[in-house]
N, C-alpha and C positions, 0 to 999 in steps of 0.2 A: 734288584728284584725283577724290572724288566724284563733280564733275561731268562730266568727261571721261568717265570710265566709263558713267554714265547718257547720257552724248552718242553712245558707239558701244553704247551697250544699245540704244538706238533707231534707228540705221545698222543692225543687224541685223535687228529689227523692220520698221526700211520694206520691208529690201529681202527679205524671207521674205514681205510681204504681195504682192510685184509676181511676184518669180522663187516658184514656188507649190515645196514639197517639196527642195530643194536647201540647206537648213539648213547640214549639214555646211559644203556649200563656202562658204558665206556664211562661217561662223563661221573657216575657214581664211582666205578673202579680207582677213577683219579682220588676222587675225592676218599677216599677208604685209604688207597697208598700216600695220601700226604698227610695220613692220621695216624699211619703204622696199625687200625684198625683189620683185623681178620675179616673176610666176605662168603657166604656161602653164595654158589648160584645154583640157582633150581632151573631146571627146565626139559623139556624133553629130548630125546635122543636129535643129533644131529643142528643143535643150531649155535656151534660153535663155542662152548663152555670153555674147553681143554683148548681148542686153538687159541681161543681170548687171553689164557694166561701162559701160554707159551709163548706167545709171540710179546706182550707187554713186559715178561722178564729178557728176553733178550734186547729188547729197546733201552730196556735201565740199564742195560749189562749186569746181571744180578746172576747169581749163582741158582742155579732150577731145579729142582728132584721133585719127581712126581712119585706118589705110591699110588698105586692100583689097590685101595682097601677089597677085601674079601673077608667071608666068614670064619677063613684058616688064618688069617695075619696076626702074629702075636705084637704083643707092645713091644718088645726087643727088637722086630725088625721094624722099626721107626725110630726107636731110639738110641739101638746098637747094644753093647755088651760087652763088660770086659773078659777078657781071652788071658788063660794062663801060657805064656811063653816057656815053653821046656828050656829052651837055652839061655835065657836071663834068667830063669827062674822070679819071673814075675809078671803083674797080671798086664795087659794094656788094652786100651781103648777102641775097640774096634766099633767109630761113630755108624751111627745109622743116619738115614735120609734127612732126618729132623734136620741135622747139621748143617742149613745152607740160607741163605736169602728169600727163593721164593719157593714156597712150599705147595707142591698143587696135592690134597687129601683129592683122588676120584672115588667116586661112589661112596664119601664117608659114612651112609648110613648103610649099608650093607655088611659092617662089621661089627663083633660085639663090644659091650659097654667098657669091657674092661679095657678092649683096644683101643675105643674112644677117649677113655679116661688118658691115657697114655702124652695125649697133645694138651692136655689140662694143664699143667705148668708151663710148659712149654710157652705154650699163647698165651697164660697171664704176666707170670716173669720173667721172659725171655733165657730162661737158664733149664738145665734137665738135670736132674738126681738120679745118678746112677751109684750102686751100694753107697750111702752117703754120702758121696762126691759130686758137690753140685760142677755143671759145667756150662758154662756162659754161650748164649750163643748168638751169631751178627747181630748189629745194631740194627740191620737194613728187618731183618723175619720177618717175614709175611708169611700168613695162610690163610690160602685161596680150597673151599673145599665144593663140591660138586656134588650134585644126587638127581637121582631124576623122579622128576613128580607126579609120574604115572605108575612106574612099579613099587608096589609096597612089601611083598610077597618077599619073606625071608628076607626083611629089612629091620636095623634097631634102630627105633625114634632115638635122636637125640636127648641125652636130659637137659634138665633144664641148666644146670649149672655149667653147661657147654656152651648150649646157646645165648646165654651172657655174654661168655668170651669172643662171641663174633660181634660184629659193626653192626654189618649189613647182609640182609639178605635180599638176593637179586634175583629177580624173576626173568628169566632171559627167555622170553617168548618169538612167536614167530615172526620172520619180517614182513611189512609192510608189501603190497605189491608192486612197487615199482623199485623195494630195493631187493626184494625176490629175484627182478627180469631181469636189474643189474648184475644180480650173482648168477646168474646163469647164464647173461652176456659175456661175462669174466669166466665161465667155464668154458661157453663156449671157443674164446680167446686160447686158453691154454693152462690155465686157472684152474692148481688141484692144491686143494690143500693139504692133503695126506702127502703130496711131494713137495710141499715148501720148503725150502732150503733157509734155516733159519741164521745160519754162519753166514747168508750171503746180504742178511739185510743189514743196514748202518743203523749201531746204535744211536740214538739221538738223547743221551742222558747219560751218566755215572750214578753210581749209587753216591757219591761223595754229594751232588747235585739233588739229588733226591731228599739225606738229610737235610742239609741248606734248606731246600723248599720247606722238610717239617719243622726246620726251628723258628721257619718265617711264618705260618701259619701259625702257631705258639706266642707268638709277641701282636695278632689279629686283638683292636681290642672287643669288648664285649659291654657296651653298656648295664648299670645296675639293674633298669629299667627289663632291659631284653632277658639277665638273668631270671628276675622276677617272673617273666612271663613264660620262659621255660621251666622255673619251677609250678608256675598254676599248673602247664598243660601235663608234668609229672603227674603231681596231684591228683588230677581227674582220672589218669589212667588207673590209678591206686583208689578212687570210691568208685569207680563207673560200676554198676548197680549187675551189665552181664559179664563182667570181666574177675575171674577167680585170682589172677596172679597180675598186677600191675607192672612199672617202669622201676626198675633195681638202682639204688645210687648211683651201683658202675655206669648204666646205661645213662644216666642224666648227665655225669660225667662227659661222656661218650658223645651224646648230644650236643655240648656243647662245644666240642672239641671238630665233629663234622660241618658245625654251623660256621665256623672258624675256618676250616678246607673251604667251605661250598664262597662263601665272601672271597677270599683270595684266589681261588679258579676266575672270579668275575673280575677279580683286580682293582678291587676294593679294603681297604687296611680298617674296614671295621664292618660289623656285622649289623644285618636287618632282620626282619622278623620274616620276610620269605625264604634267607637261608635258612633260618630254624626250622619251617612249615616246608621246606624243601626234601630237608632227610629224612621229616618223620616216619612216613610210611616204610622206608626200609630198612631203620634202623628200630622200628619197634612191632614189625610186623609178626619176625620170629621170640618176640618177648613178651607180650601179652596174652595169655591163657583163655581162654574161654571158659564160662561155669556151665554146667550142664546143662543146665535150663536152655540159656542162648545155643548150646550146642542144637541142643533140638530142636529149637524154634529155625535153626538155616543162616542163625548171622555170621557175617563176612565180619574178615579183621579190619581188612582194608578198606572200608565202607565204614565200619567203627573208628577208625584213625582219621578219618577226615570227620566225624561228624564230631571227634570230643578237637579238632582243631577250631570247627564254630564254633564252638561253646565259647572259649575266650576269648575277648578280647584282644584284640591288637594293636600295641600302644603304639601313641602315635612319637 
């Protein structure tokens, strides 16, 4: 176990030297890929969304297809189509992008419902239905999906029953100023990352490595006690007095599962109640609803997720 650990100590390390000030979401990212959980990231143009997961699928050595979602993408080019062959006179499988390791969805709100719909099995059961022929696919899937959080215009909200199937959603905001000066000492240096050469950097992991890591995180134990206490703070999210749509089973699930990553990232084989209090906010930020009322009163989700955190108790 050791080495696994020291193998994503330094998956965080590369990728904090290429993505400059974005720690956190890094340190989330891990903990998402040792859950085989899906991740949205949100943020504005230019502070490295689409670099952060190109460069973290070539470190695992994972298989990468990116879709550029648009308003014209049908479900078929993501999931593929079977093709009649004139000369066998029969139909075959011509896979679409879905077919790979790590899946980077850009702009997935910019397409519509039905294309959305499209990744719904996909990221629940890892398998795709194509004319009733289900088709299996990597153990490794991931989907990593992207928006940006200032244009809304000719975008389709996700429904709801999408954003269940993610983890986490990440806010990948601006850096800090002194890891600003650093990215722009490292441009000044020679540092482009539109010219990264990503064949020339050392993978430091295997996908074989990666599973290892999730079936290690899987045997993390979980006291009864700490379950308990992640079901109160489900609970409250499901009576909280401005919240129309509460925490979904899947998601408690889920919860418990990232609480289990976030312990073994620290190298620890059993979990506390600050891993718990650790994932909340981004793994229930894009799952709780707001009722109208709060809409219009101004309340924050994130400012809600920490106050129904006071509310309980923390066993000791």
């Amino acid at each position: 176990m050791s080495d696994l650990h020291s193998i994503f100590n330094r998956i965080g390390q590369a990728l904090g030297k290429v993505v400059v000030g974005q720690d956190t979401v890094i340190q989330q990212l891990l903990i998402a890929l040792l859950t085989g959980g899906h991740v949205i990231l949100e943020g504005v143009p230019g502070v490295g969304k689409t670099l952060t997961v190109k460069v973290l699928a070539k470190i695992v050595r994972a298989d990468f297809r990116r879709i550029q979602l648009t308003p014209d993408i049908l479900p078929s080019d993501i999931l593929g189509t079977n093709i009649f062959d004139m000369e066998s006179r029969s139909f075959t499988l011509k896979r679409g992008p879905v077919f790979t390791q790590v899946l980077l969805a850009d702009e997935i709100n910019r397409t519509p419902p039905k294309t959305q719909a499209a990744l719904l099995e996909a990221m629940e059961e890892r398998q795709v239905t194509l004319d009733g022929q289900s088709h299996p696919l990597p153990d490794l899937f991931w989907v990593i999906a992207t928006q940006n959080s200032l244009e809304f215009e000719g975008t389709y909200p996700l429904p709801e029953a999408q954003l269940d199937r993610f983890l986490f959603k990440l806010l990948v905001s601006y850096p800090d100023g002194s890891a600003e000066k650093k990215m722009l000492l490292n441009a000044q240096a020679g540092f482009e990352a539109s010219q990264l050469n990503l064949d020339r950097m050392t993978p430091l992991a295997t996908v074989e490595q990666v599973l290892a890591a999730r079936k290690a995180v899987r045997a993390i134990a979980m006291q009864e006690v700490l379950v308990d206490y992640l079901l109160e703070l489900v609970r409250k999210t499901r009576e909280h007095p401005d919240l129309a749509l509460g925490t979904s089973p899947r998601s408690a699930v889920a919860w418990l599962q990232a609480s289990r990553a976030a312990a073994w990232l620290a190298q620890r084989n059993y979990v506390t109640p600050d891993d718990i209090r650790s994932v909340a906010i981004p793994l229930l930020r894009h799952r709780l609803i707001l009722n109208p009322e709060a809409q219009l009163d101004g309340v924050q989700i994130d400012p809600l997720i920490n106050a129904i955190l006071e509310q309980v108790p923390v066993p000791r």
